[in-house]
C-alpha positions as CSV (number, residue, x, y, z in Angstrom):
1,X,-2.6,-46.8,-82.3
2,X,-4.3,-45.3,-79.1
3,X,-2.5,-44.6,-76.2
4,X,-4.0,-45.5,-73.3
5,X,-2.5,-44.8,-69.5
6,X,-3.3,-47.1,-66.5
7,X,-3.8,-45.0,-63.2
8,X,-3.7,-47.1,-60.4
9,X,-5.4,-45.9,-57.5
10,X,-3.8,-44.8,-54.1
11,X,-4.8,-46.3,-51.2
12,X,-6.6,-43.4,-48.9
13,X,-3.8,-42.1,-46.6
14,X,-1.0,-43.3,-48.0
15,X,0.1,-40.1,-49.1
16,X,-0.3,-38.2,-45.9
17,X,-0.3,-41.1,-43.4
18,X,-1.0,-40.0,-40.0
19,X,1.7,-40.5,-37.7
20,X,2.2,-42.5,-34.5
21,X,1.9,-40.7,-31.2
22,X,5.7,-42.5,-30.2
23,X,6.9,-40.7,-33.6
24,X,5.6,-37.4,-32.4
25,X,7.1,-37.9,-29.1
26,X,10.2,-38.8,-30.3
27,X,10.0,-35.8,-32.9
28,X,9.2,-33.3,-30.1
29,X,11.7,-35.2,-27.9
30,X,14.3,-33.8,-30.4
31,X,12.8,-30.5,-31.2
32,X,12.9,-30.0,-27.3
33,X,16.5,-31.1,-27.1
34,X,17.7,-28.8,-30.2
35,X,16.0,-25.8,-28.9
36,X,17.3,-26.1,-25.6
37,X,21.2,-27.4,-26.1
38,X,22.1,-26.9,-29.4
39,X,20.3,-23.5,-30.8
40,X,22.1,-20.4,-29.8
41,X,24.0,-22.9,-27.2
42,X,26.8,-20.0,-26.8
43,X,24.6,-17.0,-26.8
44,X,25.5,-14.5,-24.6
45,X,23.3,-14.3,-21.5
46,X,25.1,-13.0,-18.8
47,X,23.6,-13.2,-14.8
48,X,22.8,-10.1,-13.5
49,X,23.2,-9.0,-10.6
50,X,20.7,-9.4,-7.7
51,X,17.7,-6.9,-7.5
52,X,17.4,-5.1,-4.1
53,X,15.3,-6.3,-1.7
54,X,16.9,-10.1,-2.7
55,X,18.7,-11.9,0.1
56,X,22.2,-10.7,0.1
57,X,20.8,-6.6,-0.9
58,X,17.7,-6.9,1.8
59,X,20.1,-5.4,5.0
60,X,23.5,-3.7,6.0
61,X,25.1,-1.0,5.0
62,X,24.7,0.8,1.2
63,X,28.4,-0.7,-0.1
64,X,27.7,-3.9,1.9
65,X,23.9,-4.2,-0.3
66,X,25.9,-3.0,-2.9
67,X,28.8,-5.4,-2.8
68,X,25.6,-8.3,-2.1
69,X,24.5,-7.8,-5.0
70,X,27.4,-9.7,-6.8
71,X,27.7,-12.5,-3.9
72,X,26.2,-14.9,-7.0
73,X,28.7,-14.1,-9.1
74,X,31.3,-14.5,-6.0
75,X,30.0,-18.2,-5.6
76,X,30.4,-19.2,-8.6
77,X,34.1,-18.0,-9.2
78,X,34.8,-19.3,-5.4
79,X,33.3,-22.5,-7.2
80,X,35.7,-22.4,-10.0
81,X,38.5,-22.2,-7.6
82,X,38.0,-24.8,-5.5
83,X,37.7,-26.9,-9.3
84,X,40.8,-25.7,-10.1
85,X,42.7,-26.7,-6.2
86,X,41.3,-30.0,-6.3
87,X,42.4,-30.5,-9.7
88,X,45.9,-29.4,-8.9
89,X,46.5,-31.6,-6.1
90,X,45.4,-34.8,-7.6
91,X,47.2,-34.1,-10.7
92,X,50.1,-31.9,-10.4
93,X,53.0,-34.1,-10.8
94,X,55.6,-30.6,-11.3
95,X,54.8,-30.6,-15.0
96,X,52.5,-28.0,-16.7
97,X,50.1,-30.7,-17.7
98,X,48.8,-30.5,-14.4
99,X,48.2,-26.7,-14.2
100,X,46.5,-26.7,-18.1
101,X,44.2,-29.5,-16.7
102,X,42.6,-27.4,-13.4
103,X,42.7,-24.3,-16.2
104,X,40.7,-26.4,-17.9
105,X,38.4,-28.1,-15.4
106,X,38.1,-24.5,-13.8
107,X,37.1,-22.5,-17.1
108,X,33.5,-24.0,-17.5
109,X,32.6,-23.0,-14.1
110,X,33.4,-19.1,-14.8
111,X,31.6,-19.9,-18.1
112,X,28.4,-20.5,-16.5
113,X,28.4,-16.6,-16.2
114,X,27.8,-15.2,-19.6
115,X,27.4,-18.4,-21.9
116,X,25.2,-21.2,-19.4
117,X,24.0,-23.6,-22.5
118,X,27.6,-23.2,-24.3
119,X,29.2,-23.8,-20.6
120,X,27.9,-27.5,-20.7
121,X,29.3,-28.6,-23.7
122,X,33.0,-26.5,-22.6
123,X,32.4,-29.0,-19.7
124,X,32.4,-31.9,-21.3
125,X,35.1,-31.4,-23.7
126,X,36.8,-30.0,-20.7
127,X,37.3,-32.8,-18.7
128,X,38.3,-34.8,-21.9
129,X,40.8,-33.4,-23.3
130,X,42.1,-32.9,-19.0
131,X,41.8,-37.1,-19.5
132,X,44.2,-37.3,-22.3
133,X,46.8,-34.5,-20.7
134,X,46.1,-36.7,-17.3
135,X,47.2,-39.7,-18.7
136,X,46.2,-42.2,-16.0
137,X,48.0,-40.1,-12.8
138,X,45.1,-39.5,-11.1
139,X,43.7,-42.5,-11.9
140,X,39.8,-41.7,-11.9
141,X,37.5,-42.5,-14.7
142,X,35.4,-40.8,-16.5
143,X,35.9,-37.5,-14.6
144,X,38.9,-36.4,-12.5
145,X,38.4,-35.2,-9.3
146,X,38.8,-31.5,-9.8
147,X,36.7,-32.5,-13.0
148,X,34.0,-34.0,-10.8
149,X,33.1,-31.3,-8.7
150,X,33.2,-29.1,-11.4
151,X,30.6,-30.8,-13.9
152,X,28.7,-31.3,-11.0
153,X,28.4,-27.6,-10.5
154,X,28.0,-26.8,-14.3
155,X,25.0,-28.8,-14.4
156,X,23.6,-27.1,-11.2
157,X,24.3,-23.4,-12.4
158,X,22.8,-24.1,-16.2
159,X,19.7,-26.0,-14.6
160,X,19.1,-22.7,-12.5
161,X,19.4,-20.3,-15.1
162,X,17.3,-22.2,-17.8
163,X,14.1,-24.1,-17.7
164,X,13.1,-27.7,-16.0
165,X,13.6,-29.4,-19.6
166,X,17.2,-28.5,-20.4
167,X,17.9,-30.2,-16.7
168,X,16.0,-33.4,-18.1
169,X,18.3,-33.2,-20.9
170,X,21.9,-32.2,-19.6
171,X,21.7,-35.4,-17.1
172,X,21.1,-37.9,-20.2
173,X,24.2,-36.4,-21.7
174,X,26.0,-36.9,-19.2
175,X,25.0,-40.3,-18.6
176,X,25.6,-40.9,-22.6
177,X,29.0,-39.6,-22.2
178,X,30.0,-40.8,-19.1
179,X,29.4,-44.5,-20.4
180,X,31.2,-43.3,-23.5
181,X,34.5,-41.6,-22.0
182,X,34.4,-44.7,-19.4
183,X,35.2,-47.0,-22.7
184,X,37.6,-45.2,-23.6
185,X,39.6,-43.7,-20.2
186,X,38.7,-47.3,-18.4
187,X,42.0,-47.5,-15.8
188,X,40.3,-50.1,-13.3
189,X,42.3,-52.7,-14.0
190,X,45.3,-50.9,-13.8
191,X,44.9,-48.7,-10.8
192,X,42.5,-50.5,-9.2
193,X,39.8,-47.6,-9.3
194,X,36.3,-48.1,-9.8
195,X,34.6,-45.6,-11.8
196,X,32.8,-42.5,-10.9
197,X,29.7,-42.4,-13.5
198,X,26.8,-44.0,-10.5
199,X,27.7,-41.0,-8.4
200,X,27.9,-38.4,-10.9
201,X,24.4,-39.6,-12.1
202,X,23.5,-40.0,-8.7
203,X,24.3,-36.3,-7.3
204,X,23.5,-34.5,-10.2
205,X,20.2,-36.4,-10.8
206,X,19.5,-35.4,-7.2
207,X,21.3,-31.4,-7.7
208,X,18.7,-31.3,-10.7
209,X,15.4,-32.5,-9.2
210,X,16.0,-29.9,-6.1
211,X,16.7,-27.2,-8.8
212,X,13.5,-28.0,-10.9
213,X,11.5,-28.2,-8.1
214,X,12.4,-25.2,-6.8
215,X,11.8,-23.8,-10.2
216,X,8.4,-25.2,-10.8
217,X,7.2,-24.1,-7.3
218,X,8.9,-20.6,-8.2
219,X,6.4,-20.6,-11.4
220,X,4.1,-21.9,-9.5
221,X,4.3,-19.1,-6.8
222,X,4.5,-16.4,-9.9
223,X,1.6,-17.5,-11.5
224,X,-0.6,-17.6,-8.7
225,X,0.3,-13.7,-7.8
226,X,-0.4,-12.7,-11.0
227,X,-3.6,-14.3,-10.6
228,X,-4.4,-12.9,-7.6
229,X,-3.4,-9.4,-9.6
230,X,-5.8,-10.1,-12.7
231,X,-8.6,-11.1,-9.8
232,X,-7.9,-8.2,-7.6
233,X,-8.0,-6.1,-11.0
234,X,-11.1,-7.4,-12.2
235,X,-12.8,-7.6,-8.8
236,X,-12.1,-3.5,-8.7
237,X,-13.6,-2.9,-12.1
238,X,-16.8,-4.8,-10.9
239,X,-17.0,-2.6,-7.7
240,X,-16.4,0.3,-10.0
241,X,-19.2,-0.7,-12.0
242,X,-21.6,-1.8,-9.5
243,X,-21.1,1.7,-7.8
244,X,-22.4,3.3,-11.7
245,X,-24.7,1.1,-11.6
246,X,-26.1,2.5,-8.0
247,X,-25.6,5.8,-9.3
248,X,-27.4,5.5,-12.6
249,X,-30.3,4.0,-10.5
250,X,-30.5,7.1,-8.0
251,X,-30.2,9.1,-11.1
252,X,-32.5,7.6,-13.0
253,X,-34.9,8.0,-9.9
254,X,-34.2,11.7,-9.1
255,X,-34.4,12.8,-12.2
256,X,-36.9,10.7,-13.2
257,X,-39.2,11.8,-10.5
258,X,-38.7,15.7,-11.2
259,X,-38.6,15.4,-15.5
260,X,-42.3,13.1,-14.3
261,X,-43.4,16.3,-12.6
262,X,-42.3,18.8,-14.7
263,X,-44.1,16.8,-17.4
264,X,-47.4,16.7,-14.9
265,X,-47.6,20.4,-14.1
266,X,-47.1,21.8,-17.6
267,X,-49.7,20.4,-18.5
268,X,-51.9,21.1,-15.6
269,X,-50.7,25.0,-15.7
270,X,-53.3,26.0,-18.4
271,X,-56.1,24.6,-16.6
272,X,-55.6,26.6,-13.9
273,X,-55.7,29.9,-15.7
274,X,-59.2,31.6,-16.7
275,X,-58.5,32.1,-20.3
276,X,-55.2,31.4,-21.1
277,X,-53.6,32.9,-23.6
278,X,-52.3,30.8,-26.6
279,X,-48.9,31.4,-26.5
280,X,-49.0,30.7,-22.7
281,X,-50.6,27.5,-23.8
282,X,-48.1,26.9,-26.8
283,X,-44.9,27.5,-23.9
284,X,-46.5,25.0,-21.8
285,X,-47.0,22.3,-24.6
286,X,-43.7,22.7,-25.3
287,X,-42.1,22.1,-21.8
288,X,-44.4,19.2,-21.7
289,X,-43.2,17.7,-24.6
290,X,-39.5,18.2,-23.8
291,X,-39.9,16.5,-20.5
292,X,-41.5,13.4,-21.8
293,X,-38.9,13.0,-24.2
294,X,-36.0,13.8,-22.0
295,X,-37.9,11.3,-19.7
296,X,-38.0,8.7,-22.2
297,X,-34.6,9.8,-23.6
298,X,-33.5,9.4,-19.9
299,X,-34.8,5.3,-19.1
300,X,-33.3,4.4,-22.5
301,X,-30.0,5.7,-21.9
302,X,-29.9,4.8,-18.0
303,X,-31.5,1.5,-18.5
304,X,-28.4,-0.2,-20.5
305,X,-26.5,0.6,-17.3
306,X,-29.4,-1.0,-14.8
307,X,-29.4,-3.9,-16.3
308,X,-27.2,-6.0,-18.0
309,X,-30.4,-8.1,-20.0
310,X,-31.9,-4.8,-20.9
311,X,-32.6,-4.7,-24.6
312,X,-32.9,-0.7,-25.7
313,X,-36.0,-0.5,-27.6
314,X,-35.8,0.3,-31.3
315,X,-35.7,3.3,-32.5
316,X,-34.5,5.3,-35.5
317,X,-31.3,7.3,-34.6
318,X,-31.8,11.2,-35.8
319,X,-29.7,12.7,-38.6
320,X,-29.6,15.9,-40.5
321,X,-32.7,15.4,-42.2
322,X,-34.0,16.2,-38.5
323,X,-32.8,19.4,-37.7
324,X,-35.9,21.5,-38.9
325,X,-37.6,19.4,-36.0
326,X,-34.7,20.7,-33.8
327,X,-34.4,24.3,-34.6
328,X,-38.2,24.8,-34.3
329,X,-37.9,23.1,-30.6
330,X,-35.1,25.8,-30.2
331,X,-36.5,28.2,-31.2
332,X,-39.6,27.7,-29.6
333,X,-37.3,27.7,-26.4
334,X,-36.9,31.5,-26.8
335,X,-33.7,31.3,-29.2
336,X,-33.4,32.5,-32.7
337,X,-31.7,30.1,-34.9
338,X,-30.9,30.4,-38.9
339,X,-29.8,27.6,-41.0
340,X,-27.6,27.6,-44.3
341,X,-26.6,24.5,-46.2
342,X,-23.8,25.0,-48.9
343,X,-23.6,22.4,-51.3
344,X,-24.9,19.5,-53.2
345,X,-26.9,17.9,-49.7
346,X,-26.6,13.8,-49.9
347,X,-27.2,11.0,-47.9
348,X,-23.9,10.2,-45.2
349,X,-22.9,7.6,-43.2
350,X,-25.0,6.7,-40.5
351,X,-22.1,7.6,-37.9
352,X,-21.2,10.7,-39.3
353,X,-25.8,11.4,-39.8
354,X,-25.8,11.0,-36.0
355,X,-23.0,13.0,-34.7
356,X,-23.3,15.7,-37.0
357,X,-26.5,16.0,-35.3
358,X,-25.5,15.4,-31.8
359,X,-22.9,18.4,-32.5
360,X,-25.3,20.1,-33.4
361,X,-27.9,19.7,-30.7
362,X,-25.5,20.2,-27.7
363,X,-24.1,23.3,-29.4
364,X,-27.5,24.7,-29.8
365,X,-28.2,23.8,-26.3
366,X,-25.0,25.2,-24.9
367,X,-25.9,28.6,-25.9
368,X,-29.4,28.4,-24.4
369,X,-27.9,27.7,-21.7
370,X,-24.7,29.6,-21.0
371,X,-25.9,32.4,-23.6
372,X,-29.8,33.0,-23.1
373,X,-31.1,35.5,-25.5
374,X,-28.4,35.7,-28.0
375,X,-28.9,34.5,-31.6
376,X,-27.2,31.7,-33.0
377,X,-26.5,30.6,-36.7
378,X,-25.8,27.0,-38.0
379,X,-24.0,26.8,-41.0
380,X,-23.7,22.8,-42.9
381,X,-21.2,22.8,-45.5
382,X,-21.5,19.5,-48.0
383,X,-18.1,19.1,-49.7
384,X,-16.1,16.3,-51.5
385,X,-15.2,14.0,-48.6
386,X,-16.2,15.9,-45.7
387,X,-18.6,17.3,-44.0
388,X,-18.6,21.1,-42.4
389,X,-20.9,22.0,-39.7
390,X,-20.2,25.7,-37.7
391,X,-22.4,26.6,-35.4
392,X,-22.2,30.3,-34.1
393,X,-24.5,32.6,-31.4
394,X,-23.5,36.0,-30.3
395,X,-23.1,37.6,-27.1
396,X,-26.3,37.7,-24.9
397,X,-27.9,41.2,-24.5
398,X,-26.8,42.9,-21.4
399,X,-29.9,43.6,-19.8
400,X,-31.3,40.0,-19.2
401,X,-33.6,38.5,-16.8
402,X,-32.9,35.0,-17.3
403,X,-29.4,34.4,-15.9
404,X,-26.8,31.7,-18.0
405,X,-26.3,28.6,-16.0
406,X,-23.1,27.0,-15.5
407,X,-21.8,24.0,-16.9
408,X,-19.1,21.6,-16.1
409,X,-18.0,21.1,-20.0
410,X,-19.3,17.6,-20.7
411,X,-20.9,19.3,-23.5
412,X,-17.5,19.7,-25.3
413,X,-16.1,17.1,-24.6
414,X,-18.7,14.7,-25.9
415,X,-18.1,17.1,-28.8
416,X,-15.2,16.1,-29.0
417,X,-15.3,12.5,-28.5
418,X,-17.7,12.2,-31.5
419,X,-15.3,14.3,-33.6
420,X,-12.4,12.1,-32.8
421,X,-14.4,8.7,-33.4
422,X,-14.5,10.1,-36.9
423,X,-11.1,11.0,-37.0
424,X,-11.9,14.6,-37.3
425,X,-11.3,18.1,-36.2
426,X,-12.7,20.0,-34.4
427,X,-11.7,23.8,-32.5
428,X,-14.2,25.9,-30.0
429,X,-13.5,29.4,-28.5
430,X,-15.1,32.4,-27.8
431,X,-15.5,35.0,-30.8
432,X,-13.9,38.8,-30.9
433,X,-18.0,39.8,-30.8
434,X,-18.4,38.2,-27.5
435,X,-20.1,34.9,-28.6
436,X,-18.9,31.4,-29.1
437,X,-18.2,29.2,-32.0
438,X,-18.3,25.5,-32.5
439,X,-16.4,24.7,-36.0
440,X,-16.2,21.0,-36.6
441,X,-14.7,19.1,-39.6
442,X,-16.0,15.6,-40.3
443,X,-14.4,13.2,-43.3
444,X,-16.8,11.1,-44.9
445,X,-15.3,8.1,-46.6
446,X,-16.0,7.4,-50.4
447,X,-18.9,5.1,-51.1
448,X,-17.5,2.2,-52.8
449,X,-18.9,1.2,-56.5
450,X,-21.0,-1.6,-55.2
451,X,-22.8,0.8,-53.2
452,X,-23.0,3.4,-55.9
453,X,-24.6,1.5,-58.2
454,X,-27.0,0.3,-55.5
């Protein structure tokens, strides 16, 4: 006996059948109406008090700015009050049903305070449970008198202290209840009253558009200063880098000009010599070399910030493999360098390649510079992980004819800068001999199997 099972096949989208935009409406409708009524409705938010400068702190006296800043808070009980007298007189009737109905018709009011969202609803079931202790005296329906004033001014105070929405939402509550309490409190026919609801809807719906206005134009205004703060921001950093851009131009002019030069005269000088000698020659070879390649150095460099289409022309980025190329230019220069490598030398990152050379570059020319006939040693350590690199010249000998130069101390602090790209560390001070060393230490992250086995 075979078993056979029939699949029958499932018409495309009936599992996840797109909905219709009035069922997203209505879903966001009531997403909107949960987050702003019902979630955290009686969280504690209280109003604080107005920031100086406002309208009631701007002028007078320091208690009078003072005492201003609480004139909101003053309103609203003065509100609460007035609630509470209206309510009195239309219901007090020498019992105390009429003073627990303006305590409750007043209560909402002061509510608005520290709970606005939970002040609402404390409103609504305010003024019903007034209608039952009422029991037809004041003869108004849905909303006592006391009671009217004071919804009215719940509404107002939650609408300012939360966003245009919840305003949207608090007035078709109180339309949905109004109809409902006026079913059920309906005294027209016995006191000859006509109900309250059209101008509750009417004033509120009129308290709320002012208020959301007001809000949306307050947005509004808000928006467009910060605007004009991210413009104003943005329009300084382009002044600030059109004024590099002017200075990297003259630079690259001046400079460019002299290095050109420079580069012209050494190597006219020999020609203008009977007989030079060779290591007058050599000397002049050299400064001619340096120049074009400080001059070339120079336009790639300065021409990323001339331009904002120029490509840099590619070119391979020196590492360590390139420092005998360096410490013959130096010592060519007049200064005598010694190398020693310690440990098993591999290949490194290309980051940690090209400032490990950089390092070691600007140290070397630091002490050309600021230390001109001293001696200078460079020590590369290779260890598990890192990378060590000390670079160390004495003091310069006493009698000297060429002077050291000054420096501003960009030197070290590109130094640096490279050393904390890499995340490592790096200390340089003078020595007890009267020199100066550079020690920098440089982790080099693990090469990961896939590349090992590359």
């Amino acid at each position: 006996m075979t078993d056979t099972t029939h699949t029958q096949p499932i018409p495309p989208g009936r599992t996840a059948r797109e909905r219709s935009p009035e069922f997203r409406f209505a879903v966001d409708a009531l997403r909107g109406l949960w987050q702003d009524l019902f979630h955290d409705a009686f969280a504690y938010r209280p109003l604080p008090p107005t920031e100086p400068g406002g309208r009631f702190t701007r002028s007078g006296s320091a208690r009078m700015r003072e005492y201003g800043a609480w004139a909101p808070h003053a309103a609203v009980i003065a509100l609460a009050g007035l609630s509470v007298f209206v309510t009195l007189v239309s219901t007090w009737n020498g019992g105390p049903f009429g003073l627990l109905c303006a305590l409750l018709v007043g209560a909402p009011v002061v509510l608005t305070l520290s709970r606005p969202v939970g002040a609402f609803w404390i409103a609504l079931a305010a003024n019903t449970v007034a209608l039952f202790l009422d029991g037809g005296d004041a003869g108004e329906s849905p909303w006592l008198p006391g009671a009217f004033l004071a919804h009215l001014a719940v509404v107002t105070l939650v609408a300012m202290r939360t966003r245009p929405r919840t305003a949207s939402w608090m007035w078709l509550l109180t339309a949905v209840y109004g109809f409902s309490a006026y079913g059920l409190f309906d005294r027209s026919d016995y006191y000859g009253h006509t109900s309250d609801l059209g101008p509750m809807l009417f004033l509120t719906g009129v308290a709320l558009l002012i208020v959301s206005v007001r809000q949306t134009l307050g947005q509004a205004r808000r928006e467009v200063s910060v605007h004009r703060t991210v413009t104003a921001h943005e329009r300084s950093q382009r002044t600030l880098l059109e004024e590099r851009t002017t200075i990297a131009r003259e630079l690259h002019d001046v400079v460019a000009h002299h290095m050109s030069v420079v580069a012209i005269q050494a190597e006219a000088a020999p020609y203008r010599v009977e007989n030079p000698p060779p290591e007058l020659e050599k000397a002049f070879a050299i400064i001619r070399e340096n120049a074009v390649a400080a001059l070339t150095e120079l336009r790639r460099v300065l021409g990323v910030v001339r331009a904002q289409d120029y490509e840099a022309p590619d070119a391979p980025q020196p590492t360590l493999a390139d420092l005998d190329a360096l410490l013959a230019n130096v010592r060519d220069a007049g200064l005598d360098v010694t190398r020693t490598v310690t440990g098993a030398v591999r290949e490194l990152p290309q980051g940690v390649e090209l400032s490990a050379y950089r390092i070691v570059q600007e140290a070397l020319s630091n002490t050309l510079r600021h230390a001109p006939g001293a001696d200078a040693r460079v020590e590369i350590g290779y260890v598990l992980g890192s990378l060590g690199l000390r670079v160390v010249n004495g003091a310069p000998p006493a009698p000297s004819l060429i002077k050291p130069s000054p420096g501003a101390g960009h030197g070290i602090t590109g130094m640096r800068e490279r050393v904390s790209m890499l995340n490592g560390e790096m200390t340089a001070a003078p020595t007890a001999e009267g020199g100066y060393e550079v020690a920098v230490f440089l982790p080099v992250p693990a090469a990961s199997p896939a590349e090992g086995d590359a």
